[in-house]
One Martini backbone bead per residue (centre of mass of N, CA, C, O) as a GRO file, in nm:
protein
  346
    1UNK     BB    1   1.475  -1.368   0.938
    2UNK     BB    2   1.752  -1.566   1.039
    3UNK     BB    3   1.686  -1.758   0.863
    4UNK     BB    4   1.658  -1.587   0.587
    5UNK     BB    5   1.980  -1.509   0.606
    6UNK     BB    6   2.072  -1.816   0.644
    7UNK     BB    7   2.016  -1.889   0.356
    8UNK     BB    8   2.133  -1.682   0.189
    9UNK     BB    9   2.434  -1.722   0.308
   10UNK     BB   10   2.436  -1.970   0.134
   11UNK     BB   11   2.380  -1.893  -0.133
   12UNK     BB   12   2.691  -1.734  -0.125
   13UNK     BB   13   2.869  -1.933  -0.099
   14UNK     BB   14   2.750  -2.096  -0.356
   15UNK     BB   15   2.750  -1.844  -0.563
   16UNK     BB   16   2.452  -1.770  -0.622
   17UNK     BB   17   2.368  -1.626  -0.915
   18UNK     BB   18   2.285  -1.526  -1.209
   19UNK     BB   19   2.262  -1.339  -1.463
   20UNK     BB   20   2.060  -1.192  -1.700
   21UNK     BB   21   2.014  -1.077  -1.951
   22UNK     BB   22   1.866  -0.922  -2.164
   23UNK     BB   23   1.588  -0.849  -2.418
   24UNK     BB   24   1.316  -1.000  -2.432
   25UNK     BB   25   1.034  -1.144  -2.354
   26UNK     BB   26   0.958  -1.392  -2.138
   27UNK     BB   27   0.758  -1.660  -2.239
   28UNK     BB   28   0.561  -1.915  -2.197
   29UNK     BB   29   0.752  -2.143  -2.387
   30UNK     BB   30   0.973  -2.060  -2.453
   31UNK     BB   31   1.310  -2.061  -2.661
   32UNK     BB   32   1.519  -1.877  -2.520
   33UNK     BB   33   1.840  -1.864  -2.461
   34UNK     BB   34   1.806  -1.801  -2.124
   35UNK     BB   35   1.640  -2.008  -1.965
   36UNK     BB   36   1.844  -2.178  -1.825
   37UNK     BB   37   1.912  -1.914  -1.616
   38UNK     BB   38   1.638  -1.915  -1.519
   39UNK     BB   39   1.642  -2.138  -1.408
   40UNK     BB   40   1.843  -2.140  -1.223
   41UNK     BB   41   1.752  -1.861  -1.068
   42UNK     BB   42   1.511  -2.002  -0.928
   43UNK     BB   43   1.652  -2.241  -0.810
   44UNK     BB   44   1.840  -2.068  -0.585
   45UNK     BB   45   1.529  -1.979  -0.440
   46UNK     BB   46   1.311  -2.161  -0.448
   47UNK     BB   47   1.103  -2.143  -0.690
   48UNK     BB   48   1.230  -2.432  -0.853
   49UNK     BB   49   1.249  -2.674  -0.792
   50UNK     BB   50   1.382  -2.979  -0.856
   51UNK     BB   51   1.214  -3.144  -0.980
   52UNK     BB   52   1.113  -2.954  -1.217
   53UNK     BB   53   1.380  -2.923  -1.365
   54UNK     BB   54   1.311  -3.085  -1.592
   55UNK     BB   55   1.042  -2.957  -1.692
   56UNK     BB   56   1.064  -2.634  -1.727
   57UNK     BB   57   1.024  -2.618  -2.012
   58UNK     BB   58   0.759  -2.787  -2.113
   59UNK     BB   59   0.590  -2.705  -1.896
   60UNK     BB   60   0.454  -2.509  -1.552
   61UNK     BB   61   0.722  -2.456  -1.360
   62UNK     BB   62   0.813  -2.199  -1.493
   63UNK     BB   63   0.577  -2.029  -1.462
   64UNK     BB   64   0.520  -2.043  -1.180
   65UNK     BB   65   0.813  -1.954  -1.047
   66UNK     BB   66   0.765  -1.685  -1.129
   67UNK     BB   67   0.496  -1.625  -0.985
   68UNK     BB   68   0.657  -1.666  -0.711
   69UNK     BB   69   0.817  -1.426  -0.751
   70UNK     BB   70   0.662  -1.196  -0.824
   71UNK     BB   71   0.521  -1.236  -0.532
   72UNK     BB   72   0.757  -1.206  -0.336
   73UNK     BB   73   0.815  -0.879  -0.507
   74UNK     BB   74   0.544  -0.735  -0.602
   75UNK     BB   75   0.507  -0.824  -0.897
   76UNK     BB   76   0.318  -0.856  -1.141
   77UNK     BB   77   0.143  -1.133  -1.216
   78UNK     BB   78   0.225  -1.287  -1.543
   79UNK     BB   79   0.512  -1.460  -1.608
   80UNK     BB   80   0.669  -1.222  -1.703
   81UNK     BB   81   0.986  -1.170  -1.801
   82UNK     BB   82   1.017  -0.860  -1.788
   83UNK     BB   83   1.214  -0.573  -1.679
   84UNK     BB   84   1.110  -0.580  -1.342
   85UNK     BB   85   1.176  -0.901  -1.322
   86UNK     BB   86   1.480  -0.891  -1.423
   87UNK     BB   87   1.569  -0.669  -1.227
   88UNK     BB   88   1.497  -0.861  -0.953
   89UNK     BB   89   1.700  -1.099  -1.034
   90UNK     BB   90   1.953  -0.969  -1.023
   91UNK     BB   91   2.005  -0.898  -0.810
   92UNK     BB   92   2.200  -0.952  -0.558
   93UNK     BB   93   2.291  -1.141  -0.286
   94UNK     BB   94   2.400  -0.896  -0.138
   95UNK     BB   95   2.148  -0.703  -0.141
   96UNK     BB   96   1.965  -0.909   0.005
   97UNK     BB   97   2.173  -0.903   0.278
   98UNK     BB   98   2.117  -0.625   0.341
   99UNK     BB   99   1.808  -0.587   0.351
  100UNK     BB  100   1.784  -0.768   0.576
  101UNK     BB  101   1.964  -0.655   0.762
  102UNK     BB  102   1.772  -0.386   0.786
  103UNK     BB  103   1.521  -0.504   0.872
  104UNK     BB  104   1.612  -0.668   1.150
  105UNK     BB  105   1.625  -0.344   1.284
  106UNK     BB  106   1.302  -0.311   1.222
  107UNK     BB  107   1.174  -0.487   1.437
  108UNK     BB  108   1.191  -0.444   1.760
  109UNK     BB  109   0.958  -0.141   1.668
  110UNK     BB  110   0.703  -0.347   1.592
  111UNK     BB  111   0.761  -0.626   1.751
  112UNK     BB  112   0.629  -0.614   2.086
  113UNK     BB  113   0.579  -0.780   2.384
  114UNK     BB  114   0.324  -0.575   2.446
  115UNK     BB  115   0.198  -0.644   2.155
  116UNK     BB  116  -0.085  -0.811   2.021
  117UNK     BB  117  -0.279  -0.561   1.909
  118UNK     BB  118  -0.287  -0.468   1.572
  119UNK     BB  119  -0.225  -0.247   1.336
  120UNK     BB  120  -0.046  -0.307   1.014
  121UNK     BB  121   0.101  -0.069   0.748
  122UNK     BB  122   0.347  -0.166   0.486
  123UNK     BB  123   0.449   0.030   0.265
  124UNK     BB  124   0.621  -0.125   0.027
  125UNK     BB  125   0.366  -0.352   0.007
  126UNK     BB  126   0.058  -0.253   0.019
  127UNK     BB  127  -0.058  -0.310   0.309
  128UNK     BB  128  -0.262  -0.476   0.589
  129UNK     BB  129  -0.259  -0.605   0.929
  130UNK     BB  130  -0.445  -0.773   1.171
  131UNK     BB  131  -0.368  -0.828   1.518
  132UNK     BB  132  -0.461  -1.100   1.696
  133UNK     BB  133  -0.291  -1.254   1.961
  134UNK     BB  134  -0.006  -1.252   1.710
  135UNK     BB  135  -0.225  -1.303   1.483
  136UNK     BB  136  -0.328  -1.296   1.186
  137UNK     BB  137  -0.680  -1.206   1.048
  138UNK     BB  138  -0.634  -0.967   0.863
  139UNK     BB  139  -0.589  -0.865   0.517
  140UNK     BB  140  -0.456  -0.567   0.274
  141UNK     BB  141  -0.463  -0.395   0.088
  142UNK     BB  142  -0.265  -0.050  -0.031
  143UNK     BB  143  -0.227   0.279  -0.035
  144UNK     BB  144   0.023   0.498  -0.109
  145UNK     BB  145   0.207   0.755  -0.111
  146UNK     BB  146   0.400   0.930  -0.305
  147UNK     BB  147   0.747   1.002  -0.344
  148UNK     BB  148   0.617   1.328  -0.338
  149UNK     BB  149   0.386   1.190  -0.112
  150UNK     BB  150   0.460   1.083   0.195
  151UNK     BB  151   0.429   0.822   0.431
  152UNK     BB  152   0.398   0.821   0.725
  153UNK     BB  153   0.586   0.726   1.007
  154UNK     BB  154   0.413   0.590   1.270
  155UNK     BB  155   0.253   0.601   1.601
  156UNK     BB  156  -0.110   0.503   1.718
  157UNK     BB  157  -0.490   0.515   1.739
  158UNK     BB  158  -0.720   0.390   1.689
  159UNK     BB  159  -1.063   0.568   1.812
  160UNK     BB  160  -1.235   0.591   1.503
  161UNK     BB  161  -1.545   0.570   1.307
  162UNK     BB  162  -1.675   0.659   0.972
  163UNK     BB  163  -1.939   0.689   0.829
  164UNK     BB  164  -2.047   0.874   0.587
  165UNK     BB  165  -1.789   1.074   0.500
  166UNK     BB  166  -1.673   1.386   0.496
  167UNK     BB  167  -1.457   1.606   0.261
  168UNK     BB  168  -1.192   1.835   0.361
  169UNK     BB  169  -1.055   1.986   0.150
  170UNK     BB  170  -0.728   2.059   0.080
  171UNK     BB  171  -0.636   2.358   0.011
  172UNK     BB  172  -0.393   2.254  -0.218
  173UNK     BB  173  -0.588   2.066  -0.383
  174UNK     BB  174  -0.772   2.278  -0.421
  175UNK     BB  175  -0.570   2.494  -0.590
  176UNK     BB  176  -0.421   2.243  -0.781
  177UNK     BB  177  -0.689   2.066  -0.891
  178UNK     BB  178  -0.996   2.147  -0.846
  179UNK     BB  179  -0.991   2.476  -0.968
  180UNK     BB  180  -1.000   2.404  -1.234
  181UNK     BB  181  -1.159   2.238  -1.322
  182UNK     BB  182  -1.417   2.431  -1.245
  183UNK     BB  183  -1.332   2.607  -1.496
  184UNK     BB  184  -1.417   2.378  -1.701
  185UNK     BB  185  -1.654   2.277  -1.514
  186UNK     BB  186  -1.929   2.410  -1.331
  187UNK     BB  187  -2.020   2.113  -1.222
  188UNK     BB  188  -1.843   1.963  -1.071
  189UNK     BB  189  -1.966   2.020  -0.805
  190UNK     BB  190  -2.249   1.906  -0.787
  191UNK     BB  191  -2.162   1.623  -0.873
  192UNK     BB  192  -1.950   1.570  -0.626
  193UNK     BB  193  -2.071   1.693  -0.361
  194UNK     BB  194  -2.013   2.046  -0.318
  195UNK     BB  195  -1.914   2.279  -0.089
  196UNK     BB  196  -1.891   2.629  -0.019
  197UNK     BB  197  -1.692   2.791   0.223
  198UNK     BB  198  -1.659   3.100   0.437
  199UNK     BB  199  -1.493   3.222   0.658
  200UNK     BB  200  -1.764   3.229   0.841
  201UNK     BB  201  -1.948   2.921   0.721
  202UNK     BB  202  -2.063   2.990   0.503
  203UNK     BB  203  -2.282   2.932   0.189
  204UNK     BB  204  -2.135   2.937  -0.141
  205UNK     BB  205  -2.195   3.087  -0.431
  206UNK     BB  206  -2.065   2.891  -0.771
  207UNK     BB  207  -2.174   3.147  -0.938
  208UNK     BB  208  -2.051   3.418  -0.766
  209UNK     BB  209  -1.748   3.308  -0.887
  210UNK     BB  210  -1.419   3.430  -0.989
  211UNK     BB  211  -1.249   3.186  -1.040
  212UNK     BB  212  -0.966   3.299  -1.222
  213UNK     BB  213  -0.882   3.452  -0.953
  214UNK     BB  214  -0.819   3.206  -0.822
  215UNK     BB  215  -0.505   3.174  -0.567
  216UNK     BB  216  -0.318   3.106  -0.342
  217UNK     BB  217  -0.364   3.437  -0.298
  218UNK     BB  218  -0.690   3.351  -0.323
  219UNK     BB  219  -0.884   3.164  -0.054
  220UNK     BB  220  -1.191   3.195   0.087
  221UNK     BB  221  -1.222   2.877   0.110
  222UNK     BB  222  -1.406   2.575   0.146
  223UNK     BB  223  -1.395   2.192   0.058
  224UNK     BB  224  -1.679   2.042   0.057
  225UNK     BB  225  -1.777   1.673   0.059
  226UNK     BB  226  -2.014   1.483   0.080
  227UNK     BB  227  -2.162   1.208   0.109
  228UNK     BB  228  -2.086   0.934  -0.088
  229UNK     BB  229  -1.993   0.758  -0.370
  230UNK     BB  230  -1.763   0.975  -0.448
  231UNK     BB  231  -1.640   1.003  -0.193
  232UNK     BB  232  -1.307   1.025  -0.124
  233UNK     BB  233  -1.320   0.845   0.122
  234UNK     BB  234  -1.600   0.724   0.113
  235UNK     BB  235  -1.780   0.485   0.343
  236UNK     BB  236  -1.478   0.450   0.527
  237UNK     BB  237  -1.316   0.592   0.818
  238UNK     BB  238  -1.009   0.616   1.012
  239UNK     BB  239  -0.912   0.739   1.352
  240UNK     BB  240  -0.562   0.910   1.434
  241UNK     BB  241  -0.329   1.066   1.579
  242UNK     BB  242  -0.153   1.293   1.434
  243UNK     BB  243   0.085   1.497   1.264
  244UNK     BB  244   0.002   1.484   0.915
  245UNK     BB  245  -0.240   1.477   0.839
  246UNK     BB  246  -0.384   1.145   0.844
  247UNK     BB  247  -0.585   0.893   0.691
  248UNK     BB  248  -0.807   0.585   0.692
  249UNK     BB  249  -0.949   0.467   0.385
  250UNK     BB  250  -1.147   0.449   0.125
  251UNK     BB  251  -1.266   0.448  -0.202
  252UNK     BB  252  -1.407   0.473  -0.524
  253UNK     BB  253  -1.086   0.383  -0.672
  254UNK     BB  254  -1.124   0.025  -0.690
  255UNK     BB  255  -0.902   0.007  -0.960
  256UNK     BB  256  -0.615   0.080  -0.820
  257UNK     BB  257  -0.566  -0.230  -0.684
  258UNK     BB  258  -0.474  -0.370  -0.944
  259UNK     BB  259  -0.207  -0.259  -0.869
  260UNK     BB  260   0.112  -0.330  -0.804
  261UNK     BB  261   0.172  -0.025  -0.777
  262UNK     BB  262   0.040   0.204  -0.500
  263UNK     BB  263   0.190   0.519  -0.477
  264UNK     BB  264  -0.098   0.743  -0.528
  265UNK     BB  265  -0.132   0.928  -0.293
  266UNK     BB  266  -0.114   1.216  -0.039
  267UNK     BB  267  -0.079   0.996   0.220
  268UNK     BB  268  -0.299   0.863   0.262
  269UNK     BB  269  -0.487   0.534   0.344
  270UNK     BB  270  -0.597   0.309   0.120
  271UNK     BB  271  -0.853   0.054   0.126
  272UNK     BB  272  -0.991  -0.216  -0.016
  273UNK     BB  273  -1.153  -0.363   0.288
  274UNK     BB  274  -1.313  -0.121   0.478
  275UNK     BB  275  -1.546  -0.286   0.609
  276UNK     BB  276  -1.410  -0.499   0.744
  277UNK     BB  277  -1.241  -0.364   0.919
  278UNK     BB  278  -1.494  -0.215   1.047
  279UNK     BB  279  -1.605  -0.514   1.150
  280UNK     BB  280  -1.375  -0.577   1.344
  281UNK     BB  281  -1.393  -0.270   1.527
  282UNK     BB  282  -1.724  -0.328   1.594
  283UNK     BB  283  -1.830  -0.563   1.700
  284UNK     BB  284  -1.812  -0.527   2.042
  285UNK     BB  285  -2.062  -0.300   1.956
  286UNK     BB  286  -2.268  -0.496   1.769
  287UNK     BB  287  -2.147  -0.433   1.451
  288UNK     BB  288  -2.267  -0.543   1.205
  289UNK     BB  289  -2.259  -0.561   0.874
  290UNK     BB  290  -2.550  -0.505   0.816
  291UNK     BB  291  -2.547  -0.231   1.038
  292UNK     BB  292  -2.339  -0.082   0.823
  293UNK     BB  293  -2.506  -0.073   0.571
  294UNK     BB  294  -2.767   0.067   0.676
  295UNK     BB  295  -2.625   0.304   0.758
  296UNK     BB  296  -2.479   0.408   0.480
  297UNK     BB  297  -2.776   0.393   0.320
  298UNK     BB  298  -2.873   0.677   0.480
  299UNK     BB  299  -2.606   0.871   0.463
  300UNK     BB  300  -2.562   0.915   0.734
  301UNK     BB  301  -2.326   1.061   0.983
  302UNK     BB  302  -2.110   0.831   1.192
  303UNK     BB  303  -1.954   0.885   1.520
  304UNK     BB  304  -1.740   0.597   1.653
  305UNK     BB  305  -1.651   0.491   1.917
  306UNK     BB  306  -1.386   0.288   2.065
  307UNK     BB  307  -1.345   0.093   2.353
  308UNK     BB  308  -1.035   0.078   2.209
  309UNK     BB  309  -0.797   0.149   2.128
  310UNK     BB  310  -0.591   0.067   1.806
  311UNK     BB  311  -0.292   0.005   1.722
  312UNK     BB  312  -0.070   0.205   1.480
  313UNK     BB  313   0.172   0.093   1.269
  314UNK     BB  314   0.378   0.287   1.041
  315UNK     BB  315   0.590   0.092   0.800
  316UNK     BB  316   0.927  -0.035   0.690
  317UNK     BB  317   0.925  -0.340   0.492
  318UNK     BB  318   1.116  -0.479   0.217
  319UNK     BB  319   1.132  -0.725   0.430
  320UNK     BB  320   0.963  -1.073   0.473
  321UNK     BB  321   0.795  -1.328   0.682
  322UNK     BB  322   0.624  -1.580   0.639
  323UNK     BB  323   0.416  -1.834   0.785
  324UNK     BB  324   0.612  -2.035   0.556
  325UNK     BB  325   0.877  -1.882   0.492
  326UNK     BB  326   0.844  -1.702   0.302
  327UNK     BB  327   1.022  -1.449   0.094
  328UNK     BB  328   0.978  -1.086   0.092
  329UNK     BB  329   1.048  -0.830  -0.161
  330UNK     BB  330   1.025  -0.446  -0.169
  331UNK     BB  331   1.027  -0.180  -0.313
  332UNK     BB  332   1.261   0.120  -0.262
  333UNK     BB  333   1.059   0.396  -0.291
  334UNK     BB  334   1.208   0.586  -0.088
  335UNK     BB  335   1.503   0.535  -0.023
  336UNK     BB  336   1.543   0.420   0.303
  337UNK     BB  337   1.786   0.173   0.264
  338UNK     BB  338   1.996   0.374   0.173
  339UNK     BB  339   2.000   0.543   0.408
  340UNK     BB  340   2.084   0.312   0.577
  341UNK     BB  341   2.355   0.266   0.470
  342UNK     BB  342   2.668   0.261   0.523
  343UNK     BB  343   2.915   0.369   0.453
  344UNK     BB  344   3.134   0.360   0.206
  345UNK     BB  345   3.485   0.269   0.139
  346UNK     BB  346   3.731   0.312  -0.075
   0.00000   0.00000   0.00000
C-alpha cells in the first residue's frame, strides 16, 4: 500500500490524467474523437503500457487495458468504457491518493502481527479471502447487505459449520415480505418447504390462517424454511457470534454472482462457493468433499463443531495491493471513505 501510495504521488507531480469528456460508449475498435485522451488516461496508471501505446488504435491492446481497468475498480469487465467506467476514469488522482491514505489507515486493525489464519470477508470489493500462514489459499467472490441494510464491520471466529441448515425467518421479512406473496398464492409455503410455528412451539395449518389480518402488531408465529434446494440460506452456512443476527451462507440464487455489484443481501455474507470454503474449514476432521456432498444429499441437517474456531474479520477496504502489486480500487458504497475524511476548511 506504501508503494502504491508513492506510485500515485509520482502520477500527481507528473500532473496526473486528463478528464475524458462525457458522450457515447467508447466500444473496441471506436474512431471516438476521444480515443487519444482514453490512451493517454490508460497509460497513466499503467493499464496500457508504452510499448502497446503505438498498437492502441488498431490492435486489442487498448480493449485489453480498458478490461485491466475494468477489473482493478471491480467494475462490469466488458471493455466498454460506458458511464461508469468513464466515472471511474475521471476520479483524480488527488482523490485516489485521499483513498490510499484512508485505505493504509484501515491496514493495521486487520493484518496483524499475531494473527496468521483467518478468514478476511472485504466489504466493498464483494470478496472473501481464507488465509493460512499468511498466505491467501482460497478467494471467493460475496454477497453483502444494501446500502440500506449495511453488513456491520466486527471481528468474530467460526465455530460452527452447518450442514443442510433450516432458515428461521427473521419476524420483519417474514411480515414485510413473505406474508403478501402468501396472500397472492396460497402455495406459496408448501412450495418453499415452510411451517408455520405458533407461539407455543407447535406447527399453524396455514389454511386456517387469515393471512389478511396479520400485519406488524398481529404475527403470532414463526416462519421455518426445511433443509433443501429452496432453501435461502442454501446447502452450507458457517456460525460465528456477533450481536448483529448476520451469519455466513450458501444461496440458491447463484445467478447474482454475475453481477459486478453485489450489495444485494439484508446484511448476511452469501458465498459464491461456500462448500469448498467449508471443505477447507472440515478437512483437519477428516471431512472431504464427497463425505460433505453424501451428507448433503441425505437432506438431513448436522452442526458440526471446528476443533479451533477460525478468526473472522470483516472489513471494509475500497483500496487494496494485490500479490503482483496491482492497485485495486472500490466503490465507497456505504460512504465510510466520505466519513473517514477530514473536515475540509474553506
Amino acid at each position: 500500500m506504501l508503494a502504491a501510495l508513492e506510485r500515485y504521488e509520482r502520477i500527481a507531480e507528473s500532473g496526473g490524467w486528463p478528464v475524458i469528456p462525457p458522450g457515447p460508449t467508447i466500444r473496441p475498435g471506436s474512431d471516438d474523437p476521444r480515443v487519444p485522451l482514453l490512451v493517454e488516461r490508460l497509460a497513466a496508471t499503467g493499464d496500457l503500457t508504452s510499448d502497446a501505446q503505438v498498437d492502441s488504435n488498431a490492435g486489442n491492446a487498448l480493449s485489453n487495458a480498458v478490461l485491466r481497468f475494468q477489473t482493478r475498480h471491480g467494475l462490469e469487465p466488458d471493455m466498454l468504457v460506458g458511464k461508469k467506467t468513464l466515472r471511474a476514469m475521471n476520479v483524480t488522482v488527488a482523490e485516489r491518493l485521499s483513498q490510499l491514505r484512508t485505505n493504509l489507515e484501515r491496514i493495521p486493525e486487520v493484518f496483524r502481527d499475531d494473527r496468521t489464519d483467518f478468514l478476511l470477508v472485504n466489504v466493498p470489493a464483494y470478496e472473501a479471502y481464507l488465509v493460512r500462514g499468511g498466505e491467501i489459499v482460497w478467494a471467493e467472490r460475496a454477497i453483502i447487505g444494501e446500502p440500506e441494510t449495511k453488513t456491520p464491520l466486527f471481528e468474530s471466529a467460526i465455530s460452527h459449520v452447518v450442514l443442510n441448515p433450516t432458515w428461521t425467518v427473521p419476524r420483519k421479512i417474514a411480515i414485510e415480505e413473505l406474508v403478501p406473496k402468501i396472500r397472492e398464492d396460497p402455495t406459496f409455503l408448501s412450495r418453499g418447504g415452510y411451517e408455520l410455528v405458533d407461539t407455543e412451539g407447535g406447527f399453524a395449518a396455514p389454511a386456517d390462517i387469515d393471512w389478511a389480518n396479520l400485519h406488524e402488531n398481529n404475527f403470532p408465529y414463526t416462519l421455518v424454511q426445511g433443509p433443501g434446494p429452496m432453501n435461502e440460506l442454501g446447502r452450507i452456512k458457517f456460525l460465528f457470534p456477533n450481536d448483529y443476527g448476520v451469519c455466513m451462507h450458501d444461496t440458491p440464487s447463484r445467478y447474482l454472482f454475475a453481477n459486478s455489484s453485489r450489495a444485494l443481501s439484508h446484511g448476511c455474507i452469501r458465498i459464491a462457493q461456500p462448500l469448498e470454503l467449508g471443505e477447507h474449514l472440515l478437512e483437519p476432521l477428516g471431512w472431504e468433499r464427497g463425505r460433505i456432498d453424501e451428507q448433503i444429499r441425505s437432506g438431513e441437517t448436522l452442526t458440526i463443531a471446528l476443533p479451533s474456531s477460525l478468526p473472522l474479520q470483516v472489513t471494509y477496504l475500497t483500496a487494496r495491493v494485490g500479490t503482483d502489486d496491482t492497485v485495486y480500487f472500490y466503490h465507497d458504497i456505504y460512504g465510510r471513505d466520505i466519513a473517514a475524511e477530514p473536515e475540509k476548511h474553506h
